[in-house]
ZAROVEX-777848 format. One record per atom (N, C-alpha, C): residue number from 1; atom name; x, y, z. Coordinates in nm, 4 decimals. Layout:
BEGIN
[NUM CA [X Y Z]]
...
end
This chain:
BEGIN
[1 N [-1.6609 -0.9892 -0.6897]]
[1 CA [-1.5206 -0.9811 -0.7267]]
[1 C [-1.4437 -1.0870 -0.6487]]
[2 N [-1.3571 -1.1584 -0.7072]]
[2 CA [-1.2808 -1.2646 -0.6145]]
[2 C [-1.1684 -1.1897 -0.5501]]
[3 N [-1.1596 -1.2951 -0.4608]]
[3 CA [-1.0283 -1.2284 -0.3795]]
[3 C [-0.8992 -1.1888 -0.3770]]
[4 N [-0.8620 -1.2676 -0.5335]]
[4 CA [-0.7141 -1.2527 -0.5797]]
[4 C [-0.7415 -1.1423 -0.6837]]
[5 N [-0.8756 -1.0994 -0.7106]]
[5 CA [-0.8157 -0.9391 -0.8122]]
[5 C [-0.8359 -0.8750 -0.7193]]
[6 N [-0.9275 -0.8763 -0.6025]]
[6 CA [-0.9720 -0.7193 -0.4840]]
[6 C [-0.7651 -0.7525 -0.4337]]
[7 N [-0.7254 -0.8452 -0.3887]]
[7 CA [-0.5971 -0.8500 -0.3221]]
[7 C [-0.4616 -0.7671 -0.4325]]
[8 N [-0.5243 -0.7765 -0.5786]]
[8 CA [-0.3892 -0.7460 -0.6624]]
[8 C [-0.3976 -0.5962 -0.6776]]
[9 N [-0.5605 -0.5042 -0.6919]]
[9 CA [-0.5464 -0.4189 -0.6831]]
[9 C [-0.5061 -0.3299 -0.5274]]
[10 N [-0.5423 -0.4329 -0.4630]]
[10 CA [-0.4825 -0.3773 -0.2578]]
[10 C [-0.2663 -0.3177 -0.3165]]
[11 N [-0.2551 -0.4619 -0.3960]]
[11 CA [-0.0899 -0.4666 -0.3715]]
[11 C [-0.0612 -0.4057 -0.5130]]
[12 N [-0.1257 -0.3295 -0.6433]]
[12 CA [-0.0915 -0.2239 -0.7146]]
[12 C [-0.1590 -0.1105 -0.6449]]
[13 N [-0.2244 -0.0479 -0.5659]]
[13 CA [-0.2531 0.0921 -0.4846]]
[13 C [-0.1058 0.0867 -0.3878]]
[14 N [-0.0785 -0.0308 -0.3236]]
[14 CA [0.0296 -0.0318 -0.2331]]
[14 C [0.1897 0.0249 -0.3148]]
[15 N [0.2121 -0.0179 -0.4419]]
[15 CA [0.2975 -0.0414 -0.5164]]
[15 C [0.2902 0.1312 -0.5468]]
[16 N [0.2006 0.1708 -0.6190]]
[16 CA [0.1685 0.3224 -0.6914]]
[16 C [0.2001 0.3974 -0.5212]]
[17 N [0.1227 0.4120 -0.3988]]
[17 CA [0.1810 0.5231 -0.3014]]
[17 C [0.2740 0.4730 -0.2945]]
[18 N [0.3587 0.3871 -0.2556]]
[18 CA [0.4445 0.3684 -0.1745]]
[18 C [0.5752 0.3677 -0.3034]]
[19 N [0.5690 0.3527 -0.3731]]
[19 CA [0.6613 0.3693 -0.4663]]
[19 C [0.6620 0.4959 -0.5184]]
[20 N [0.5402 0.5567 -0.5680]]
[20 CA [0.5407 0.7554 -0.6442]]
[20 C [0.5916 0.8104 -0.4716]]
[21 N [0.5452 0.8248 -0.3516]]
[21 CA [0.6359 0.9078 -0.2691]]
[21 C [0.7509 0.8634 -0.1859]]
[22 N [0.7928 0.6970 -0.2311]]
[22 CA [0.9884 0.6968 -0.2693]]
[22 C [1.0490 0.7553 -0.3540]]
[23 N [0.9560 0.7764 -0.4661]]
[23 CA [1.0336 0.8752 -0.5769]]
[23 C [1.0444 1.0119 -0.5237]]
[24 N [0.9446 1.0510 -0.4971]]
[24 CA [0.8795 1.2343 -0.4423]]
[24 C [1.0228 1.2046 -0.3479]]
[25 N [1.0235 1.1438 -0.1960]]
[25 CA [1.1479 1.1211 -0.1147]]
[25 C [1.3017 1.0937 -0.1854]]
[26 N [1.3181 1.0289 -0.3153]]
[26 CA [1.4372 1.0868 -0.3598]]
[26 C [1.4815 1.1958 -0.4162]]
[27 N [1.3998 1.2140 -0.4263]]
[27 CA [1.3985 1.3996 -0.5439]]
[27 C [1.4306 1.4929 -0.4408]]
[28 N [1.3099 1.4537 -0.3344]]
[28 CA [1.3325 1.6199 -0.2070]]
[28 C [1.4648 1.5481 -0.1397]]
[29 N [1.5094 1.4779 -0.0770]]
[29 CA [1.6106 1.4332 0.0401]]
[29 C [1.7225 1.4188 -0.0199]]
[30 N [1.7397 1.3349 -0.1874]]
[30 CA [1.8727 1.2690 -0.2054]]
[30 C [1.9013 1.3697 -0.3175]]
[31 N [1.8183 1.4305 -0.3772]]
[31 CA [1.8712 1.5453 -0.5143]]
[31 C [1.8579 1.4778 -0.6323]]
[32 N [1.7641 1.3475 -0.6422]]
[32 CA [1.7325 1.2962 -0.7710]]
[32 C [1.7164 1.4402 -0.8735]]
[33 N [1.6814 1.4065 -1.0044]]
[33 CA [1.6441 1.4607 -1.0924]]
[33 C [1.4195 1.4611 -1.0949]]
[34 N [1.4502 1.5752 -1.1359]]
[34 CA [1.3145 1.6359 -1.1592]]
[34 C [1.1962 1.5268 -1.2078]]
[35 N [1.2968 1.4458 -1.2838]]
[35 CA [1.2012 1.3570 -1.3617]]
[35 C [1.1623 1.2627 -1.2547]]
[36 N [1.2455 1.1902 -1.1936]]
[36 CA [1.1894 1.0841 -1.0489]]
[36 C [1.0595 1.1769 -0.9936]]
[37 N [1.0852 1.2925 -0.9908]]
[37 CA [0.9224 1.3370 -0.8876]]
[37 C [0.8081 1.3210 -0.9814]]
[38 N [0.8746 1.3264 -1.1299]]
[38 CA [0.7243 1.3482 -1.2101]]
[38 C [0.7106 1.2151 -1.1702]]
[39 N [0.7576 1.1168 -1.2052]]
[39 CA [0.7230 0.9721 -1.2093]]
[39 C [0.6877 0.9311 -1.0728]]
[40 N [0.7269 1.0051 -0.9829]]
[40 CA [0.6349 0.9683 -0.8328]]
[40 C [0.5128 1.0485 -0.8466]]
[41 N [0.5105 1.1691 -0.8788]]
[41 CA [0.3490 1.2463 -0.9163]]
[41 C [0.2590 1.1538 -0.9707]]
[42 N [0.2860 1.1034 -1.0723]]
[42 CA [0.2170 1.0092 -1.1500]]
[42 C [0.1899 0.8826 -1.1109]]
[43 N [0.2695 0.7743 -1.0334]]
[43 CA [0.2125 0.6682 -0.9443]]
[43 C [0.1385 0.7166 -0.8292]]
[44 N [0.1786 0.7859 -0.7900]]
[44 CA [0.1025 0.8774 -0.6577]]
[44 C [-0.0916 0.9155 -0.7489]]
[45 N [-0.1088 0.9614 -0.8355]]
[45 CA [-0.2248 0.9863 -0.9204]]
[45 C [-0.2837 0.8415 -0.9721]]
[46 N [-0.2052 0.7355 -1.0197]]
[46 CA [-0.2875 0.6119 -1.0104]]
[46 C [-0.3217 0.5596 -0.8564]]
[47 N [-0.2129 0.5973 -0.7812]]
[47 CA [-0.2620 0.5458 -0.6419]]
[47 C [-0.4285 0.5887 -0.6280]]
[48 N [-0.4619 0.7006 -0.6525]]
[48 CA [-0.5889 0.7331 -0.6174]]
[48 C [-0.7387 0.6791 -0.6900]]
[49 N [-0.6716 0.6247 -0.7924]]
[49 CA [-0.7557 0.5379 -0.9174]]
[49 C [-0.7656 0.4238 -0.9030]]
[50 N [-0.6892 0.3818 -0.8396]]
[50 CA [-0.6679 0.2257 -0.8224]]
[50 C [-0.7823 0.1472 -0.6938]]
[51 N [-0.7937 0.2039 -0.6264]]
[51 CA [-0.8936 0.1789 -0.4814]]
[51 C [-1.0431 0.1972 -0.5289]]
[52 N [-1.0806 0.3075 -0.6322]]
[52 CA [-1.1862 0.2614 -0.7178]]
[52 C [-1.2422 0.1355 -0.7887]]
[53 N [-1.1348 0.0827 -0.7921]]
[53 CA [-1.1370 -0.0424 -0.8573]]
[53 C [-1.2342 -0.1360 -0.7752]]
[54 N [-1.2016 -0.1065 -0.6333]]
[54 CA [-1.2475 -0.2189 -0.5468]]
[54 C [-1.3733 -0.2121 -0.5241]]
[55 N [-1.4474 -0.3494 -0.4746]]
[55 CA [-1.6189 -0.3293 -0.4978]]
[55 C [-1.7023 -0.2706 -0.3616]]
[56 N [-1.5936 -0.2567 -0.2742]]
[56 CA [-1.6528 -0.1769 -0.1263]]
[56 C [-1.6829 -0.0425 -0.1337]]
[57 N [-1.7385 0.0265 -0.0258]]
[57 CA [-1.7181 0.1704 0.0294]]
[57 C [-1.6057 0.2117 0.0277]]
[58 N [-1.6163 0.3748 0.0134]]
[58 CA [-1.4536 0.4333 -0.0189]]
[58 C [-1.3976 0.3911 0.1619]]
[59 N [-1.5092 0.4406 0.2711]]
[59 CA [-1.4186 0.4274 0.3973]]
[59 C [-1.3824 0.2970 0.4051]]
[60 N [-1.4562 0.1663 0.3859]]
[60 CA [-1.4052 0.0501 0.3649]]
[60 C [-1.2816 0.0212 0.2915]]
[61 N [-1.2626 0.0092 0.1721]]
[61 CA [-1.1237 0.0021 0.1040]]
[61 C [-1.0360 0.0762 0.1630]]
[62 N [-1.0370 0.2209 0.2166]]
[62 CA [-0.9516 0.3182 0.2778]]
[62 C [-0.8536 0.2091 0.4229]]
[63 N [-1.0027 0.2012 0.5109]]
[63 CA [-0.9692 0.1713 0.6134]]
[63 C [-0.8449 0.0531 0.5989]]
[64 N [-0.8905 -0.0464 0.5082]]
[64 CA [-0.8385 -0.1833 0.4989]]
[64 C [-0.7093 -0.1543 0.4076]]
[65 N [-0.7054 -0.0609 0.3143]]
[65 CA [-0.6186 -0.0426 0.2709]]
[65 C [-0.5244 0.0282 0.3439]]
[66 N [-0.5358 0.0955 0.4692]]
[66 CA [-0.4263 0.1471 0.5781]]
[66 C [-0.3418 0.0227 0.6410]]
[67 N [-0.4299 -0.1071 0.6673]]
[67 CA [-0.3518 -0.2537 0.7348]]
[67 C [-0.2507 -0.2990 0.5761]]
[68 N [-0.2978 -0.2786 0.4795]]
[68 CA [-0.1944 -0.3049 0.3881]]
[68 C [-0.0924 -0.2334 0.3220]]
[69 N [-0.1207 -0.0702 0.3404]]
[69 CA [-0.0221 -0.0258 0.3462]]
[69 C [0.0838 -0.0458 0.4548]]
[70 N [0.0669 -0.0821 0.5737]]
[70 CA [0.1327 -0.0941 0.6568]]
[70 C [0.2389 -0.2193 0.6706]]
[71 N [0.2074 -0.3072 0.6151]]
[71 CA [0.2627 -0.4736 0.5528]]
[71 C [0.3120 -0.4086 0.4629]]
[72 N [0.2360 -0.3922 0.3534]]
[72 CA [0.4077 -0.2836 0.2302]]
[72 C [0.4686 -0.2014 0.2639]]
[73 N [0.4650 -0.1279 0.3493]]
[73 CA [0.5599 -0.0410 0.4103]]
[73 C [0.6587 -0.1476 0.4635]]
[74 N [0.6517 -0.2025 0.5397]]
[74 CA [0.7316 -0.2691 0.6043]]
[74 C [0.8438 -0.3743 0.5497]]
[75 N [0.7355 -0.4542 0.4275]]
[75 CA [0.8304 -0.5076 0.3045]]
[75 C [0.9474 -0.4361 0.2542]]
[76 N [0.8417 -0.3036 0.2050]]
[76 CA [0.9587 -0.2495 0.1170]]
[76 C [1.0504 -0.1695 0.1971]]
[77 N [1.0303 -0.1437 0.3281]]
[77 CA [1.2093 -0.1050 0.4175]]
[77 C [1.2816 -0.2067 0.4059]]
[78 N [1.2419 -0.3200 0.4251]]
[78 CA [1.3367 -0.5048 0.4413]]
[78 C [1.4091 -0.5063 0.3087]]
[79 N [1.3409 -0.4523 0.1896]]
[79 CA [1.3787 -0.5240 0.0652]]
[79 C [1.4271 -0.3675 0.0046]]
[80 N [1.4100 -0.2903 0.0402]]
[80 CA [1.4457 -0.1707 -0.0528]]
[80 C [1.5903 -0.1199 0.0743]]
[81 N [1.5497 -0.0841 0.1667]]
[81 CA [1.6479 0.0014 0.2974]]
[81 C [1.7000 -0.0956 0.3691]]
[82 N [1.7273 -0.2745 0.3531]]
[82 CA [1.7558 -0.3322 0.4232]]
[82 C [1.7248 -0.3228 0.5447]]
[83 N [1.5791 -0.2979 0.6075]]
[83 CA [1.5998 -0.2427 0.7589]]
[83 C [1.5037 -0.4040 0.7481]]
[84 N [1.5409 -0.5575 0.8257]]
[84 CA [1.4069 -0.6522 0.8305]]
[84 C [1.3436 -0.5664 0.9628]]
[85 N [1.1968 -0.6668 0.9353]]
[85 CA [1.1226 -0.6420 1.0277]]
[85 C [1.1570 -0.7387 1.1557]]
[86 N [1.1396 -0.6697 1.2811]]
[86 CA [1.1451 -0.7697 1.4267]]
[86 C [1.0039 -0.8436 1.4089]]
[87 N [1.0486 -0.9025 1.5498]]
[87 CA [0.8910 -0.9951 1.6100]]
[87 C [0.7795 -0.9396 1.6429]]
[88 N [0.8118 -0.7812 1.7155]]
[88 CA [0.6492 -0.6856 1.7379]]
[88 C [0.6453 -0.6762 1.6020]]
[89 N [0.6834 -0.6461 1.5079]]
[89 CA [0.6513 -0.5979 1.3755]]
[89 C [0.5473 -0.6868 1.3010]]
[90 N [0.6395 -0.8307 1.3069]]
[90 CA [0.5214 -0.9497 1.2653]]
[90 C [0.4147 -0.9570 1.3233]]
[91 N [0.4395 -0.9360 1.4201]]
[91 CA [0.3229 -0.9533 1.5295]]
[91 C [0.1923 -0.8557 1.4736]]
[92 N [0.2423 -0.7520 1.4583]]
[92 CA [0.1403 -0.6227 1.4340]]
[92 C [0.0888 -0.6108 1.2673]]
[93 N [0.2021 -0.7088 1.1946]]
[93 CA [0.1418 -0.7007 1.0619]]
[93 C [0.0860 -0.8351 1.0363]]
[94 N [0.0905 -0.9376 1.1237]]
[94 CA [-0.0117 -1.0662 1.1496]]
[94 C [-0.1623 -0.9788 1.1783]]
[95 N [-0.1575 -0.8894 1.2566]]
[95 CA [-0.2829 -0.8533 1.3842]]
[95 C [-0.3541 -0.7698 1.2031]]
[96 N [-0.3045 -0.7032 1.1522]]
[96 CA [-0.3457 -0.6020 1.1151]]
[96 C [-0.4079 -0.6621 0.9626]]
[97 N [-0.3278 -0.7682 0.9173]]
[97 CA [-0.4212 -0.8729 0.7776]]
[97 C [-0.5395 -0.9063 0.8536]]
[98 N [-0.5230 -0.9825 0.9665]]
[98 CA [-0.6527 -0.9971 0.9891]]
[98 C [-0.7538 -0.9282 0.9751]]
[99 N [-0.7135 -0.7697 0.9962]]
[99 CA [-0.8424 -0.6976 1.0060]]
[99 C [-0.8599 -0.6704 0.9074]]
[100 N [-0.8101 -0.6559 0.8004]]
[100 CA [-0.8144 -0.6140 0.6391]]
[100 C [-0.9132 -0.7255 0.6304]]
[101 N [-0.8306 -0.8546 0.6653]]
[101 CA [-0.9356 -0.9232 0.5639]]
[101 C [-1.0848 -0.9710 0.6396]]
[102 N [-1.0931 -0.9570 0.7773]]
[102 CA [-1.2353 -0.9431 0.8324]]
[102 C [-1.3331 -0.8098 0.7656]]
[103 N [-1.2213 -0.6492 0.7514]]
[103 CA [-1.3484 -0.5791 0.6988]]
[103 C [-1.3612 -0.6113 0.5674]]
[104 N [-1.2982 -0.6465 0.4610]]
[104 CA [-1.3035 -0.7016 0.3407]]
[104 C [-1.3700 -0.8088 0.2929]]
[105 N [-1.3638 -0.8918 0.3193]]
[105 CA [-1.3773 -1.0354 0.3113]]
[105 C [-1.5075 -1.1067 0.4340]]
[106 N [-1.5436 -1.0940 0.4952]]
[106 CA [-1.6195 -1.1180 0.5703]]
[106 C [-1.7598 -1.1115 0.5180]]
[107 N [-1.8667 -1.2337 0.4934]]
[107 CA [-1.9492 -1.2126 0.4596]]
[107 C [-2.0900 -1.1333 0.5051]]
[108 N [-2.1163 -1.0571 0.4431]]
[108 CA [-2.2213 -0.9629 0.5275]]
[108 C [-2.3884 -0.9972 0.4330]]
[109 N [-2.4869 -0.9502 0.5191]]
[109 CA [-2.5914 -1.0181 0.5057]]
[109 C [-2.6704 -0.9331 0.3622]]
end
């Protein structure tokens, strides 16, 4: 598998959690309507389909997919909650691609 579809399904699994429980979080906290939770239920349920996709071990994709949830998390506070990220932040989401893409990407024998 090349690296730009294993990377697009990393950033649609990122997109499906992190977007279905912003929805689930407007429904319970802000009083959205019923329908925002279905529609977070339901990205939240591809979230779990989507990491199948990838050609590793489930703990592999898991693991690596925790360093990229953590980079989309962080995006989407900057771009959704206006909160940017500081310099430890870069720092830690520099440190943490790396390791995604050493357990990912790294050729093994």
């Amino acid at each position: 598998m090349s690296f730009i579809k294993s990377l697009c399904y990393f950033l649609l699994a990122g997109f499906c959690e992190i977007g279905g429980g912003y929805l689930v979080w407007l429904w319970l906290r802000e009083g959205k309507s019923f329908f925002v939770a279905i529609a977070g239920w339901l990205l939240l349920i591809l979230y779990g389909i989507v990491p199948a996709l990838q050609p590793a071990n489930f703990g592999r994709i898991y693991a690596a997919y925790g360093g990229v949830f953590v980079i989309l998390s962080l995006l989407w506070g900057w771009k959704i909650d206006r909160i940017p990220p500081d310099f430890p932040d870069l720092i830690g989401c520099f440190l943490v691609a790396l390791g995604v893409v050493i357990m990912m990407y790294y050729p093994r024998g």
